[in-house]
N, C-alpha and C positions, 0 to 999 in steps of 0.2 A: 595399542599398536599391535594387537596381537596378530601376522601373519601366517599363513599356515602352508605356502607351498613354495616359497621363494629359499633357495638353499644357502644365501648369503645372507641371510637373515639372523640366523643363530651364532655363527662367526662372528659377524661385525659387535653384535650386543652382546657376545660375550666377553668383548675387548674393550667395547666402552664400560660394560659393566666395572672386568676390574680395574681399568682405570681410575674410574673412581669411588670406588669401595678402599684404592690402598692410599690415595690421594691421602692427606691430614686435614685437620677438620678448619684451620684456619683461615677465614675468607677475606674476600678484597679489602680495600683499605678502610679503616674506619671502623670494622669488624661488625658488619649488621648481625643485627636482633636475631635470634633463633628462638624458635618454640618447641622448646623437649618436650622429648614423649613423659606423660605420666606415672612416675615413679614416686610410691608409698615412701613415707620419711624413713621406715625401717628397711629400704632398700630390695623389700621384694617384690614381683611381677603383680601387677591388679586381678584378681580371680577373671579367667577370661570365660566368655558364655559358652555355654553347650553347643552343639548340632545345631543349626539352626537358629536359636534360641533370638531374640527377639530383642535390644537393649535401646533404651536413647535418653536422651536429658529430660528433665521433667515439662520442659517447656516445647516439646515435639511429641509426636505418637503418630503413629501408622493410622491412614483413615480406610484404606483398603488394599488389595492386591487383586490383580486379576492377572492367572497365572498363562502361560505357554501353551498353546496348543495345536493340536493337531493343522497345519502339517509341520509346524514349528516344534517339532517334539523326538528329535534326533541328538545324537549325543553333544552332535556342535551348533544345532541350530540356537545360536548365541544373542541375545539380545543387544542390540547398539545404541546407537544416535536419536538423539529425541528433535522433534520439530511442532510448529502449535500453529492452526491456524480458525480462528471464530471459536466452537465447541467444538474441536477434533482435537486430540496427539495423534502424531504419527510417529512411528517406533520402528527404526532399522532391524534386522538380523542377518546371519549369514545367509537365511535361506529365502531371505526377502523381505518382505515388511507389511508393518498390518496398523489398519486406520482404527482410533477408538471415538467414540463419541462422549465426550467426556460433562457435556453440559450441566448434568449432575454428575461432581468431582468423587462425591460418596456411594456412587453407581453406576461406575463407567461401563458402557455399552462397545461388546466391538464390534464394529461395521462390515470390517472386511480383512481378510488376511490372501497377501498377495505371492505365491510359490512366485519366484526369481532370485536363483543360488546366486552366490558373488561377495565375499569376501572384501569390505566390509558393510557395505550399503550404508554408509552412511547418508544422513538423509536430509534434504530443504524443502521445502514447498514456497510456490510464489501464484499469488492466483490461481487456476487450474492447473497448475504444473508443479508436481513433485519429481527431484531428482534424487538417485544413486549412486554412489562411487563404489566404483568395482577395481578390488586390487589384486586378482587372484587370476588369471590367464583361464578365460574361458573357451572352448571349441567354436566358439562365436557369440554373439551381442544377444540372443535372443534370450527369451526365458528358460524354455527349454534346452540350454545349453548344457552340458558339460566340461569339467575340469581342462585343461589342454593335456594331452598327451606328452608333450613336453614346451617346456615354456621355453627354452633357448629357442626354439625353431617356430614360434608363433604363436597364434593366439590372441586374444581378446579382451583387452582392460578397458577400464576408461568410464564414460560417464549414461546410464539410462535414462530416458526421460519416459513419462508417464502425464497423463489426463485423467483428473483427479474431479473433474467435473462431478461426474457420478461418483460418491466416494462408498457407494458398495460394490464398484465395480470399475476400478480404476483400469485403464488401457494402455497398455504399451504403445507408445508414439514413436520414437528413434534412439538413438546413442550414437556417443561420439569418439571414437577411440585415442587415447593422450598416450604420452610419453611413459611408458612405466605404469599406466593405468590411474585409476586416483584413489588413492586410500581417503582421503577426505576434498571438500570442495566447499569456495567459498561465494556467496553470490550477490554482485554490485551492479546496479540498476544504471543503464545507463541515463544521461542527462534527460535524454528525450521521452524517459519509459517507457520506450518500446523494442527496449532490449535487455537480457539482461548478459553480465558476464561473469563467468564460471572459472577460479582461480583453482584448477587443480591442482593437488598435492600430492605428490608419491614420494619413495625412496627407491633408491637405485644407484649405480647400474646394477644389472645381471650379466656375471661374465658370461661371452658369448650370446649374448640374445639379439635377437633381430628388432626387439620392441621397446628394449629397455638399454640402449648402449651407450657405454662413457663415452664424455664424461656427463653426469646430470648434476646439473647444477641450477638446473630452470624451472620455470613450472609453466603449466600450458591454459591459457586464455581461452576458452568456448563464449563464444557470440549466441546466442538463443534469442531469435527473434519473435516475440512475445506471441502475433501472429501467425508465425510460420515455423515452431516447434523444430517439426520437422526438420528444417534447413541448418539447422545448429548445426557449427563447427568453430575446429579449432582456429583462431586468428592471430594468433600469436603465442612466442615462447620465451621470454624474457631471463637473463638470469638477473638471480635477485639477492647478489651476493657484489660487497664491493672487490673491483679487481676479476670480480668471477672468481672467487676462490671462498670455501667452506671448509673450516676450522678442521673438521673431519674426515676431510678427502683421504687420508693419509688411510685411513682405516676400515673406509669402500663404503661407507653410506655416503649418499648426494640429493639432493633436494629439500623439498620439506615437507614435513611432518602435517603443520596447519597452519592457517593461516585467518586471520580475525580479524575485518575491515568493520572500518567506523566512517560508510559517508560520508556522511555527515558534516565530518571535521578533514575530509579527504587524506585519511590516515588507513596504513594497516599495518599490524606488527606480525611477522609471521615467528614461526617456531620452525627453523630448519636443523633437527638433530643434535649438530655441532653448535648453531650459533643460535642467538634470537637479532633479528632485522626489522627495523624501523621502515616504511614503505611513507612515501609521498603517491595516491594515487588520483590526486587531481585528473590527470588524464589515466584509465583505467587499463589501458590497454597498453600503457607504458610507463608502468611504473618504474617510480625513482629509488632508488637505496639513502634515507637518511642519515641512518645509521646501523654496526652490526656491532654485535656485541658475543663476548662468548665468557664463559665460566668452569675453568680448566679444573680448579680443585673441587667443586660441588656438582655442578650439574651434568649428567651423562646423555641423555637424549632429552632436547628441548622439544617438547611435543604438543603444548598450546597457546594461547595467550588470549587475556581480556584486558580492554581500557574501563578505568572506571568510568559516570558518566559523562564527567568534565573534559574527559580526556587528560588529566593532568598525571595519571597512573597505567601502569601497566603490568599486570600478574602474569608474571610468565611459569610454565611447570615443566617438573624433571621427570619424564618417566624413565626414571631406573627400572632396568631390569626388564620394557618394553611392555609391561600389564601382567608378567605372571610368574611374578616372583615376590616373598616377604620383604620388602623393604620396607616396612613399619613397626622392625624389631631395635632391638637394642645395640646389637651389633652394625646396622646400620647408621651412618654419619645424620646426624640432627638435618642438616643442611643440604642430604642429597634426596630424591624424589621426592623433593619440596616444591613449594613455591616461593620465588623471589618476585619482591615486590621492588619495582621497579619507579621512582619520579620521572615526569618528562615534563621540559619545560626547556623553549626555545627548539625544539627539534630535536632535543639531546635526550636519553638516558640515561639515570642513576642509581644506583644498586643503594638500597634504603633496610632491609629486613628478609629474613625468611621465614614463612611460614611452615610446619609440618603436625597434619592430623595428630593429638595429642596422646592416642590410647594404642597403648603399644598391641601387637596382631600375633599370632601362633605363627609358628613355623612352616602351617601349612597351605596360613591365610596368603594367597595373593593381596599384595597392599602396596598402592602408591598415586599419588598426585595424578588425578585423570580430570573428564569434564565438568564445567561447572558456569554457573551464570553469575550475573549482576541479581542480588535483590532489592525490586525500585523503590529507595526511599533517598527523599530529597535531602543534599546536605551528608548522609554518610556513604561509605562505602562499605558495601555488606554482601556474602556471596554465599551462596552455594556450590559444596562441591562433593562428586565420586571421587572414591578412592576403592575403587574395586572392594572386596573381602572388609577392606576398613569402614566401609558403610557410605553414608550421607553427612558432612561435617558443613554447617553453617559457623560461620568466622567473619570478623568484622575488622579491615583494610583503613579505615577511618585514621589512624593515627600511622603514617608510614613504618612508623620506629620499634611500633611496638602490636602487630595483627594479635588475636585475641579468638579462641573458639567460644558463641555462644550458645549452642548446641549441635545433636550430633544424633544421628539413628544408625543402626547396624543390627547386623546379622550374627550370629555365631560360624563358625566352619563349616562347611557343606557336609550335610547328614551323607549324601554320597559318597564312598569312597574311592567311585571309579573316576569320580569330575576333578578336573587337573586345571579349572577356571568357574570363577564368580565372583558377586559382588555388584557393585553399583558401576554399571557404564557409565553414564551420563547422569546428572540430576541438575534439572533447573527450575525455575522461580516460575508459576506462570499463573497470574488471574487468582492468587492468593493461595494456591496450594505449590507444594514443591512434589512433581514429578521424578521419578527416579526409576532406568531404565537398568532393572537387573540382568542381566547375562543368564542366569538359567531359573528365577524366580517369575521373569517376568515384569509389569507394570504396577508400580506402588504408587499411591498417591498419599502423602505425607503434609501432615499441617505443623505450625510450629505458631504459638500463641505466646509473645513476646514484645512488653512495648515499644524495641527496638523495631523492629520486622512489622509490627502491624501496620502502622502508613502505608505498606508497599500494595494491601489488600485494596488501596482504592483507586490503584493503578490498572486501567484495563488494556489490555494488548490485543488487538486483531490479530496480528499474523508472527511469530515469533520462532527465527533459526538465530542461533547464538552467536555462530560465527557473522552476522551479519546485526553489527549493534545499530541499537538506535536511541538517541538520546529520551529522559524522560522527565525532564526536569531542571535539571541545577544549572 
């Protein structure tokens, strides 16, 4: 969630932060499961890697990297959001996003690299059309845009579309400007498939702004007619909170973070800061609130969520600290920029365990519960996840009571001394290798040879955005 021009940004997460840093460590009833950090039986810290330095379990290894470049080679041209469609990834940054050819996963080829700044781009593709979430107040929607002069008094957020037809020369097509912009966006097909609809996500308000004003408690619906690109807008703004009220309001965040639909089972569960919320989206355009859930002693910003396949679970995560702070140390609560793992059955939620990356991080390492996927094997539940600085952690959901890491790859601290963020943005599962979208390394393509994990290899995915699940089996 890292923000870089909104000035209520730092205030608010400095308030949730110590919230729940002074919080005690005891959680809801029945006291779930916690996964400590790794600590030697003689009580001292595990030798942490060098600079760089290269580490993972024996059943993972690095198959390659293909590093940042020109024009993605500025101090914050940050790498984001991963998306997959046939032999492509596609790879968000701040400074726009670049298609790879990944067909051979051990020589990935890049296609194309697309200049359009915008804060955070995260990123889907559906057929010929890749979309953007732009959070950051631009002088206007185009590529060539500029920061806004001042964001109280205008400005440009919200969602870019592109034609991805040709993918060494992908085309800007239009944008649609949303409530507070969309720091991420979620995308459900309509019935007919010939539409799709785009759940943006932001946080807000901004006192005074004319783009972003309380209260925001909704998120905005974009129509994209599969046809007519172009004509996309917004159709609706929903609040998606029961009562209209979010746990947080008190403390000036409003909306949500992310939001993770499962057609399918016409389910979404989103991550809105303060709470996490159960969605009925049978009808998509008006969804229903199930249920809202919040966790005052552990969780500080609820920032994403996955259903396993069945849909009978749901991992929700806490990014303390917003992505760039250590909270993978020891003075940190076990239970906070974790993952809680969540039962559902009958429409309801129930708090079962928490999961947290095992190996404790430097003081300098940025570390906490960021993106991650399903990895498809029938009958368990197995995932992949970023935790910024903390690396790539594969962990295994299978037993509610008791989540389990069965490997793990990382980095050491940034040889950089002037870089104030890195690590693993995203990392998901895809066509048998695990993708992981570094922030200033760049594209890693990671195997892990396990005969848990192996089934998933004979899983093949045409087209894959995470937040948009799809069943694959069970």
């Amino acid at each position: 969630m890292i923000r870089r021009s909104i000035g209520w940004t730092a205030a608010a997460l400095t308030t949730l932060i110590l919230a729940t840093a002074c919080a005690g460590d005891p959680g809801p009833a029945g006291d779930p499961i916690v996964s400590p950090l790794s600590v030697p039986s003689d009580g001292t810290p595990s030798p942490s890697p060098t600079s760089d330095e290269i580490r993972s379990s024996d059943n993972v290894k690095l198959v390659t990297n293909v590093p940042l470049e020109k024009p993605f080679d500025g101090k914050e041209s940050w790498g984001t959001d991963l998306a997959f469609q046939g032999d492509y990834a596609f790879v968000g940054n701040y400074d726009g996003f670049t298609v790879h050819d990944i067909s051979d996963p051990k020589k990935p080829v890049t296609i194309s690299r697309v200049l359009c700044p915008g804060g955070q781009n995260d990123i889907s593709v559906s057929g010929n059309l890749l979309f953007l979430s732009v959070d950051d107040p631009r002088s206007d929607e185009t590529c060539v845009s500029t920061p806004a002069d001042d964001p109280t008094t205008g400005g440009w957020e919200g969602i870019r579309i592109f034609d991805i037809t040709d993918k060494a020369k992908p085309r800007y097509v239009s944008s649609v400007a949303t409530s507070c912009g969309s720091h991420t966006h979620t995308m459900i097909p309509s019935d007919d498939r010939e539409s799709l609809y785009l759940y943006a996500s932001s946080p807000g308000p901004i006192p005074d702004s004319k783009t972003c004003r309380p209260p925001h408690n909704t998120v905005s619906i974009v129509e994209v007619p599969l046809d007519r690109p172009g004509d996309a807008k917004v159709v609706a703004e929903p609040t998606v909170f029961e009562n209209g009220k979010q746990s947080d309001g008190d403390m000036g965040i409003g909306g949500c973070h992310d939001i993770t639909a499962y057609p399918e089972k016409k389910l979404a569960a989103a991550a809105c800061f303060g709470d996490g919320v159960l969605l009925d989206i049978s009808d998509p355009v008006r969804p229903k609130v199930l249920q809202q859930i919040s966790d005052e002693e552990n969780f500080s910003i609820w920032h994403s969520a996955t259903f396993n396949d069945d849909a009978g679970k749901v991992v929700f995560t806490d990014e303390l600290g917003g992505g760039g702070s250590p909270t993978c140390d020891r003075k940190t609560p076990a239970k906070s920029g974790a993952n809680a793992i969540y039962d559902l059955k009958d429409g309801r939620l129930t708090l079962r365990s928490y999961f947290k990356m095992p190996r404790e991080q430097g003081e300098s390492e940025n570390c906490v519960a960021h993106n991650g996927s399903l990895i498809p094997v029938k009958g368990k539940d197995l995932m992949v996840q970023a935790w910024y600085q903390g690396g790539v952690s594969i962990w295994d959901f299978t037993d509610s009571d008791a989540p389990r890491e069965i490997g793990f790859f990382e980095r050491g601290p940034l040889g950089d001394p002037e870089a104030s963020l890195g690590g693993s943005w995203s990392a998901y599962y895809y066509n048998g290798y695990i993708y992981s979208s570094d922030i200033t390394k760049g594209l890693d393509v990671i195997a892990i040879e396990d005969p848990l994990t192996d089934p998933a290899k004979q899983v093949t995915m045409e087209e894959f955005n995470v937040q948009t699940q799809r069943a694959y089996g069970n």
